[in-house]
C-alpha positions as CSV (number, residue, x, y, z in Angstrom):
1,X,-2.5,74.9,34.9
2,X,0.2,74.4,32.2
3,X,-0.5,76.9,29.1
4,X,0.6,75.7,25.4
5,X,1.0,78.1,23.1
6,X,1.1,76.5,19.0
7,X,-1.7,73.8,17.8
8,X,1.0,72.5,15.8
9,X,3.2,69.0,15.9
10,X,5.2,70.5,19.0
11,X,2.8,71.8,21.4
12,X,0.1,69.2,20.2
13,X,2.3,66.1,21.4
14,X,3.5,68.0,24.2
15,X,-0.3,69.2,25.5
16,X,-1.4,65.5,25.0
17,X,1.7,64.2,27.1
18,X,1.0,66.4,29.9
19,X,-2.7,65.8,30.4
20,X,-2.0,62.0,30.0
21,X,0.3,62.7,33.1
22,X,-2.7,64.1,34.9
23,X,-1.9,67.8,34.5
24,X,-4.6,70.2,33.5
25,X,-3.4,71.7,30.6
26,X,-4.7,74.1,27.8
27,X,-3.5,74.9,24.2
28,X,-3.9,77.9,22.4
29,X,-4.0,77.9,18.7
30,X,-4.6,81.4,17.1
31,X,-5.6,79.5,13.9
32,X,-8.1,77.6,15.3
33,X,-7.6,74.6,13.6
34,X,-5.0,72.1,14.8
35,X,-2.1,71.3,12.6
36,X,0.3,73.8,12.4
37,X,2.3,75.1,9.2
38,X,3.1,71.1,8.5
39,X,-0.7,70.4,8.1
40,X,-2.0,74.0,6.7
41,X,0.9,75.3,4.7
42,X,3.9,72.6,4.8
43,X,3.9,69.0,4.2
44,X,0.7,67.9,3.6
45,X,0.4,70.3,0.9
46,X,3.4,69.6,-0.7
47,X,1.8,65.6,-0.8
48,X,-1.1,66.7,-2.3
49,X,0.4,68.7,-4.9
50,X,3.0,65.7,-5.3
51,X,0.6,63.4,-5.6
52,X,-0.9,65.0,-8.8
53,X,2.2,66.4,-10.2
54,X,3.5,62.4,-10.0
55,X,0.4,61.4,-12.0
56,X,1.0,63.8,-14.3
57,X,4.5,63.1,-15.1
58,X,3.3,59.4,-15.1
59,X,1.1,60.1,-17.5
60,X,3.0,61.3,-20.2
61,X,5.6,59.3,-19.6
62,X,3.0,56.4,-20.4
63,X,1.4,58.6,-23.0
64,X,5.0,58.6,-24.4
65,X,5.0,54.5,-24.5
66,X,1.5,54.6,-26.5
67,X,-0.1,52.9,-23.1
68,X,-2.5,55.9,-22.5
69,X,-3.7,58.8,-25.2
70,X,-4.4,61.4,-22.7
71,X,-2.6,64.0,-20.4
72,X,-4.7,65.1,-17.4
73,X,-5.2,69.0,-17.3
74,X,-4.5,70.5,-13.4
75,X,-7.4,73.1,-12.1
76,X,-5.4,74.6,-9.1
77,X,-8.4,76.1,-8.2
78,X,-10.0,73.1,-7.9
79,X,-7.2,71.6,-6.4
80,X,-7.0,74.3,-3.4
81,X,-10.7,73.7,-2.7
82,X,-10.8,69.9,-2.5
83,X,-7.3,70.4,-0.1
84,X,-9.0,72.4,2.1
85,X,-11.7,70.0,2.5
86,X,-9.2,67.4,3.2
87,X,-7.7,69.4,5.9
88,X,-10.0,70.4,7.5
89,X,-11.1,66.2,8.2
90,X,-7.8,65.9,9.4
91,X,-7.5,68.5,11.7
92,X,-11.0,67.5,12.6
93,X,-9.1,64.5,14.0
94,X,-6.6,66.3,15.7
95,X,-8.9,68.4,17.9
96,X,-10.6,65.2,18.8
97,X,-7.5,63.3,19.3
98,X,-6.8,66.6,21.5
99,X,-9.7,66.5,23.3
100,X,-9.9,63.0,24.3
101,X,-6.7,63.5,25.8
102,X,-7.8,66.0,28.2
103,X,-6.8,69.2,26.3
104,X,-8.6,72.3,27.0
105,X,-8.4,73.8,23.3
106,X,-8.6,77.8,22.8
107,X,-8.9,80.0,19.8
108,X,-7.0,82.9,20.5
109,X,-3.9,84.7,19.4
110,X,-1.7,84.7,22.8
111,X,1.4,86.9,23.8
112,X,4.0,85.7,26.2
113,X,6.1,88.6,28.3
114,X,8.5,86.6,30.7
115,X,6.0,84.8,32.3
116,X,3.4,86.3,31.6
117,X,0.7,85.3,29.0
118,X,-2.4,87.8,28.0
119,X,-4.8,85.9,25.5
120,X,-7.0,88.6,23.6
121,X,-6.1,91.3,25.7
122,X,-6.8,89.2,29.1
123,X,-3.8,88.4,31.0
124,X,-4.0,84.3,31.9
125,X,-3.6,82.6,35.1
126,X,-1.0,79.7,34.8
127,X,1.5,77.9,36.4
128,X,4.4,76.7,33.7
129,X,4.3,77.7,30.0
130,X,5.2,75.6,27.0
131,X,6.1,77.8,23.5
132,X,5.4,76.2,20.3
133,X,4.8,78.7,17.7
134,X,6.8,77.1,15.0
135,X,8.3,79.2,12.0
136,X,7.2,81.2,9.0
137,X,8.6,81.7,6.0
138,X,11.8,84.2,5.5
139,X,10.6,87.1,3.1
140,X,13.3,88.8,1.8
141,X,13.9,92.9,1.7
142,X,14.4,94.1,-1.9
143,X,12.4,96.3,-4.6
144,X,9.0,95.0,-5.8
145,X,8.4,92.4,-2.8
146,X,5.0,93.8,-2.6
147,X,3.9,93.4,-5.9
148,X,0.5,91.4,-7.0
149,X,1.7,88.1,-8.2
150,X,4.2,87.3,-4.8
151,X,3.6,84.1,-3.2
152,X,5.4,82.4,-0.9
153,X,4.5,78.9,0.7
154,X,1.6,80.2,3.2
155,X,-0.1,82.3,0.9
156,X,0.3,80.1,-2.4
157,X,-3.2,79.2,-2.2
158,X,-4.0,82.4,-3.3
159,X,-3.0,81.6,-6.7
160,X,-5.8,80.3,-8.9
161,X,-4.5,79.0,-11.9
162,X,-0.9,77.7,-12.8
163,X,1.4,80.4,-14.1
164,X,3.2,80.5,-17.7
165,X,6.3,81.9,-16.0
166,X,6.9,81.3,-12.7
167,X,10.1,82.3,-11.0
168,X,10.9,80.4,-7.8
169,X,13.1,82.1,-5.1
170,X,15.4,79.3,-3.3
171,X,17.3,76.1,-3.8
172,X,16.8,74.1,-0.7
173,X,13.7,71.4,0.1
174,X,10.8,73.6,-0.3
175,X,12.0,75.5,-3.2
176,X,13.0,72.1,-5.5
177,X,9.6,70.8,-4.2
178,X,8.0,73.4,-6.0
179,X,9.7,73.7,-8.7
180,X,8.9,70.0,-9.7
181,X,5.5,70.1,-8.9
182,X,4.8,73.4,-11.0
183,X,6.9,72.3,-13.9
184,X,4.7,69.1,-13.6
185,X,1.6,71.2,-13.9
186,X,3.0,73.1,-17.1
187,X,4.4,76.1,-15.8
188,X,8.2,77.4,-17.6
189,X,10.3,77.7,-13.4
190,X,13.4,79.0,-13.3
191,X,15.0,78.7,-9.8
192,X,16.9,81.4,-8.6
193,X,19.9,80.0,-6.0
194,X,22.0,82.0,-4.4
195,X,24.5,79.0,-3.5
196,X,24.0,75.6,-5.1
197,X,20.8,73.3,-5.6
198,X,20.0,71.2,-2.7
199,X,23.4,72.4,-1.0
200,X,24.7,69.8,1.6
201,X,22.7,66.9,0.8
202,X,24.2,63.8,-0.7
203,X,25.7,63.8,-4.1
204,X,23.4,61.1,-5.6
205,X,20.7,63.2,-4.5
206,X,21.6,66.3,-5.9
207,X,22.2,64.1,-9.2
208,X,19.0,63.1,-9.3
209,X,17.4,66.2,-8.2
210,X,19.1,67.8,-11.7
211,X,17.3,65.3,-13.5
212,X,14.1,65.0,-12.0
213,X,13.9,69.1,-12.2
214,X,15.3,68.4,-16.0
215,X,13.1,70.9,-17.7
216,X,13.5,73.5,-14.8
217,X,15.8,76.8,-15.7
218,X,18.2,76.6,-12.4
219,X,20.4,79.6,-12.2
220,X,23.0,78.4,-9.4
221,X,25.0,80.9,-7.6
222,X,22.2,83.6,-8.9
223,X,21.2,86.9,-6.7
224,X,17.6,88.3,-7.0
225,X,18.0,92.0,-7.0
226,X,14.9,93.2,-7.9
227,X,10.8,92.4,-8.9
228,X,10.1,94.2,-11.8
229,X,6.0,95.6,-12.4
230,X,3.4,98.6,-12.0
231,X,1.2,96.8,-9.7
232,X,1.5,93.0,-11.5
233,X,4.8,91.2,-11.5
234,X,5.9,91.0,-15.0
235,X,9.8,90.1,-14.5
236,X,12.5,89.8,-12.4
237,X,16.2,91.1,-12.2
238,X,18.7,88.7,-11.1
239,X,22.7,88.6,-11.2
240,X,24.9,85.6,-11.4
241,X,28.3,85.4,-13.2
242,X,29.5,88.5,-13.3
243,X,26.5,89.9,-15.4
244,X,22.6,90.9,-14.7
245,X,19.7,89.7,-16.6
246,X,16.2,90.3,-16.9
247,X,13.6,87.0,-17.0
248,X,10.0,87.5,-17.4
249,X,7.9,86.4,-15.0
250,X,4.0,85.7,-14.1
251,X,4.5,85.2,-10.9
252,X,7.4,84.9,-7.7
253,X,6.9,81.8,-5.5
254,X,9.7,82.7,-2.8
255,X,10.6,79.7,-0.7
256,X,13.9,80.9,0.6
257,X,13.5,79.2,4.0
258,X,12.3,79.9,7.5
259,X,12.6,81.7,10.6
260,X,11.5,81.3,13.6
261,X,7.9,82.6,14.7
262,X,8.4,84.6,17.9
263,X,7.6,88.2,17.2
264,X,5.0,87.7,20.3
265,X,7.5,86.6,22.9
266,X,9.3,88.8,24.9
267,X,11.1,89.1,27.4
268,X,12.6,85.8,27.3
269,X,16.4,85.3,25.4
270,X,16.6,85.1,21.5
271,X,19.1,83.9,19.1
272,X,20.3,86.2,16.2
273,X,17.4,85.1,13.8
274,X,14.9,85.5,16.7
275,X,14.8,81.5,18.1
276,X,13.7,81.3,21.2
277,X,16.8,80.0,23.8
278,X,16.6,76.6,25.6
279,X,18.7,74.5,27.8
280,X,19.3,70.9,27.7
281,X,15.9,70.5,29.4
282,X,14.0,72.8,27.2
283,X,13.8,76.1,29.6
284,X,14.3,79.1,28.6
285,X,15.9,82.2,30.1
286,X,12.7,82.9,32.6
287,X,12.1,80.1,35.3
288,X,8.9,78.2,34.3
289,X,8.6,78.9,30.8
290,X,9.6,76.3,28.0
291,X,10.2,76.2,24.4
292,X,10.4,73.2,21.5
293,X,9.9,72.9,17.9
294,X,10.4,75.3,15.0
295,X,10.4,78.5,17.4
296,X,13.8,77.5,18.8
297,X,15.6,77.4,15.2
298,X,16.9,74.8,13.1
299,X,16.5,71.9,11.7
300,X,12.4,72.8,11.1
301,X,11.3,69.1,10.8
302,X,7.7,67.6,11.7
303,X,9.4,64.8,13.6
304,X,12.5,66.6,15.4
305,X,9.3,69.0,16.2
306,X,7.2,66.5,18.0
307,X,10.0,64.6,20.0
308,X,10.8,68.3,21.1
309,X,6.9,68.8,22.1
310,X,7.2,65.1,24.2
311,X,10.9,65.9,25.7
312,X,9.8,69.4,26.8
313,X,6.5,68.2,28.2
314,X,8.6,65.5,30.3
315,X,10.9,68.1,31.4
316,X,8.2,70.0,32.7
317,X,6.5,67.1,34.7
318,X,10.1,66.9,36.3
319,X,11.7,64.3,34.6
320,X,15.0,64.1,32.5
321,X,14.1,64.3,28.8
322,X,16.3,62.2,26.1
323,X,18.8,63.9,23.8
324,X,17.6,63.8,19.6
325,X,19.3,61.0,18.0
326,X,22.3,61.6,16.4
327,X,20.8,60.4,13.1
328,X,17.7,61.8,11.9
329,X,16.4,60.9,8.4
330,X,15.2,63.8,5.9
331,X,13.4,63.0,3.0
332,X,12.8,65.6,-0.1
333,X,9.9,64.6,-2.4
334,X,10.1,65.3,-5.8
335,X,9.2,62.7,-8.7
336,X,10.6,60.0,-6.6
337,X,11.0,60.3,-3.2
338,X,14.5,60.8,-1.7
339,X,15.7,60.3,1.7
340,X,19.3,60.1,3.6
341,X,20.6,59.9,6.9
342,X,24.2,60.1,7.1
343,X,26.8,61.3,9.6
344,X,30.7,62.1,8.7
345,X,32.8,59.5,9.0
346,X,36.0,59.7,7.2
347,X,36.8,55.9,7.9
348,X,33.2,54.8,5.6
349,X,33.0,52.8,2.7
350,X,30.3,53.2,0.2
351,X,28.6,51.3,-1.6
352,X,25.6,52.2,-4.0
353,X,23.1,50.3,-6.9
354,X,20.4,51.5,-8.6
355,X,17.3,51.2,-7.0
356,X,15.4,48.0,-8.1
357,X,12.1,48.8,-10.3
358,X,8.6,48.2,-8.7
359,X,5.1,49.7,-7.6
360,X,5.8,53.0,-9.1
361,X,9.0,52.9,-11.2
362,X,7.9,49.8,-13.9
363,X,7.3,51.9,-16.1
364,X,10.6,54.2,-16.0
365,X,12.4,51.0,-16.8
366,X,13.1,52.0,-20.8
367,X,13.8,55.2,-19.4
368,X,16.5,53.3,-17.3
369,X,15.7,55.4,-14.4
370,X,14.2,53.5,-11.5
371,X,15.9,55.5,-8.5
372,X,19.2,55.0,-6.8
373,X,20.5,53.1,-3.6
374,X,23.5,54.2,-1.1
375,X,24.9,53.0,2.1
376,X,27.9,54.1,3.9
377,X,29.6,51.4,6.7
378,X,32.9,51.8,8.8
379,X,35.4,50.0,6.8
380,X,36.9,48.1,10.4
381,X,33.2,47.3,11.7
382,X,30.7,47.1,9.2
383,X,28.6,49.6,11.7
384,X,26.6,51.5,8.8
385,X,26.7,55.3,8.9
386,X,24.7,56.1,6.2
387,X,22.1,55.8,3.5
388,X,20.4,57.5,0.4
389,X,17.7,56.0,-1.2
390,X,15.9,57.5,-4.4
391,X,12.9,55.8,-4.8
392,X,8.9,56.2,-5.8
393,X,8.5,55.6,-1.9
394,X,11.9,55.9,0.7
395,X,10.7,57.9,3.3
396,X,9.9,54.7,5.9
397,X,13.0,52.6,4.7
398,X,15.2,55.6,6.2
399,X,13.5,55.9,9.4
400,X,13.5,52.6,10.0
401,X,17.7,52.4,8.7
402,X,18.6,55.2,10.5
403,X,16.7,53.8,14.2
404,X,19.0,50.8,12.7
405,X,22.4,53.0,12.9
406,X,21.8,54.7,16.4
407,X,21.2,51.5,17.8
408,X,25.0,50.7,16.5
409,X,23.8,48.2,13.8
410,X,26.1,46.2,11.5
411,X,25.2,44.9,7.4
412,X,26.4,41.8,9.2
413,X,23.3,42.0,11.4
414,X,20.9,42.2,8.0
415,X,22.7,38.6,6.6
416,X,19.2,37.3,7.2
417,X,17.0,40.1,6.3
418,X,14.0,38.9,4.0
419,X,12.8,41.7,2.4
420,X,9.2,42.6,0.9
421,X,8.6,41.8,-3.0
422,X,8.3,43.7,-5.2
423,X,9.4,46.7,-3.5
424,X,11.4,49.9,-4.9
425,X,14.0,49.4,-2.1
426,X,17.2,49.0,-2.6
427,X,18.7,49.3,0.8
428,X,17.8,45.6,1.8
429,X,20.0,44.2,-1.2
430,X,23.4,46.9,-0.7
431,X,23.3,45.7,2.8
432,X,23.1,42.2,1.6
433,X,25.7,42.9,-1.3
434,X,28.1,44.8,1.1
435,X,28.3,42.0,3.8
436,X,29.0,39.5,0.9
437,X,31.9,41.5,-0.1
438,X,33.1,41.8,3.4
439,X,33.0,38.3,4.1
440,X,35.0,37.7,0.5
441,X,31.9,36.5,-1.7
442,X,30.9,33.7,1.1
């Protein structure tokens, strides 16, 4: 018997891999429902709350250009129940998907102490034990956290209708994510970043992000010190620039990042922020036990997550699991969609166009804002190293690119490309564009 613990992308493609092997296997998932923070608390919400934050914005932009004469109104409380619903069908397919694998599924909260596993109280019987209990969000330690009126991205359900103030701790993915959609909804964010918006990603990104999150207060290089209330939060105190201020506030969203969700392992060797310590084959420090996903740290993606869950799962059937691909495309959704994959190469040439207008940017034309278009290429060999594309839909473009640049490929190899039309993506023409210049406009 192999033991999963975590229902979520990880230890979901890695239970299904071992009993299609022919291994009895069971998953434990304390939740009950299948899915994990990506389904429940992560990045299906953030689509549905996209979704009508896009329409939204769409709206009045076309309100704007005297094609419609309404704005749609959000109910959040509405919104929360119908996403539920939602949910709930898809991890309805999950467990079946589960199921008809061959997965024994158990509600249950379990705890792991070197090899050993008790589930309820009840120590478990089991031969080889695969951890996947993901991450939670990072809460940070200062005055007020405990006030009414603190959310953060597993508990924001709890907040019924969209704040007049609402004061977003965080700059990175989640944090911008949010701040977009609650502008969207009508809410007056200000982002409180203790480095810079976005840090690390690609310029043209961050460009865009600034204006996509135009009407959003973002207070760069800003520290919170303290949440200000009686039992309510009614402000916070923050300091930035040498000086400290005081911004009113209905409510704290703090998105700040996460950390790894091990607080019931023991036992077994952890990194600094509690990640749970693997080898090249996905075993920890105790013979027999193995870890994948968001509970062995960084970079907390769905898809890094569920390659882990498969590589792991092979490892433990005794074969030689494959290394992550060197590039991994990330995608951050706000208005548009925005995705990269890039790697540092000092010897790359970039070349970039606005995106071309399409399903879902026609009407940002007279705004002359239909996305942008990047990709990077080794000056000597045309081997492309990287890409940005800003876009109403990018996410699939950069998976596919960056499979594309692992597999060593040239915008020599794309000279007879034919792409789909009308399309927002403008990858398919730089690559087009850049092998013309290369070949001197033949």
């Amino acid at each position: 018997m192999i033991t999963v613990i975590g229902g979520g992308p990880s230890g979901r493609m890695g239970a299904i891999h071992l009993a299609l092997a022919g291994e009895k296997v069971r998953l434990i998932e304390k939740r009950g429902a299948l899915g994990g923070q990506c389904l429940h608390q992560g990045c299906m919400v953030i689509c549905g709350l996209n979704d009508a934050a896009r329409i939204v914005t769409d709206s009045k932009n076309l309100r704007n250009l005297s094609v419609f004469n309404t704005v749609p109104e959000v109910s959040l409380n509405s919104l929360w129940t119908r996403m539920n619903k939602i949910q709930s069908v898809i991890s309805g397919i999950l467990d079946k998907e589960t199921i008809d694998a061959g997965v024994e599924l158990i509600n249950g909260e379990a705890f792991v102490d070197g090899s050993n596993i008790t589930l309820n109280g009840e120590k478990l019987d089991t031969d080889k034990i695969l951890i996947t209990t993901g991450s939670r969000p990072i809460i940070p330690e200062i005055p007020g956290i405990h006030l009414k009126g603190i959310y953060n991205p597993h508990s924001i359900f709890s907040l019924k209708e969209v704040p007049e103030k609402l004061t977003i701790i965080g700059g990175g993915v989640i944090a911008s994510e949010y701040a977009q959609i609650f502008s969207a909804f009508g809410a007056e964010v200000t982002m409180v970043i203790r480095s810079s918006l976005l840090r690390g990603k690609p310029d043209l990104m961050r460009t865009a992000a600034f204006k996509e999150l135009g009407d959003v207060n973002i207070r760069e290089y800003t520290l919170l010190k303290e949440i200000c209330g009686e039992t309510l939060v009614e402000s916070v105190k923050i300091s930035g620039n040498g000086k400290e201020e005081e911004i009113p506030s209905d409510a704290v969203l703090i998105a700040s990042g996460l950390r790894p969700n091990s607080d019931c392992i023991k036992g077994i060797k952890k990194g600094e922020s509690g990640e749970i310590l693997v080898n090249e084959n996905y075993e920890t420090s105790v013979k027999g036990v193995y870890a994948a996903g968001d509970v062995t740290g960084a970079p907390f993606m769905t898809p890094v997550a569920r390659m882990e869950g498969t590589s792991a799962a092979k490892s433990i059937l005794g074969q030689t699991p494959e290394k992550l691909p060197s590039f991994i495309p990330q995608s951050v959704k706000l208005h548009y969609e925005h995705s990269f994959c890039r790697t540092n190469n000092d010897n790359s040439k970039a070349v970039s166009l606005p995106a071309p207008s399409g399903p879902g940017s026609f009407w940002s034309v007279p705004k002359r804002y239909t996305g942008k278009s990047l990709i990077e290429y080794e000056k000597d060999t045309g081997r492309l190293t990287g890409m940005y594309l800003g876009a109403p839909s990018s996410a699939p473009v950069a998976a596919y690119i960056a499979y594309m640049m692992e597999k060593g490929a040239s915008i020599a190899d794309f000279n007879r490309f034919i792409e789909v039309h009308p399309s927002t993506d403008g990858i398919s023409v730089l690559l087009k564009y850049a092998g013309y210049l290369e070949n001197g406009g033949k």
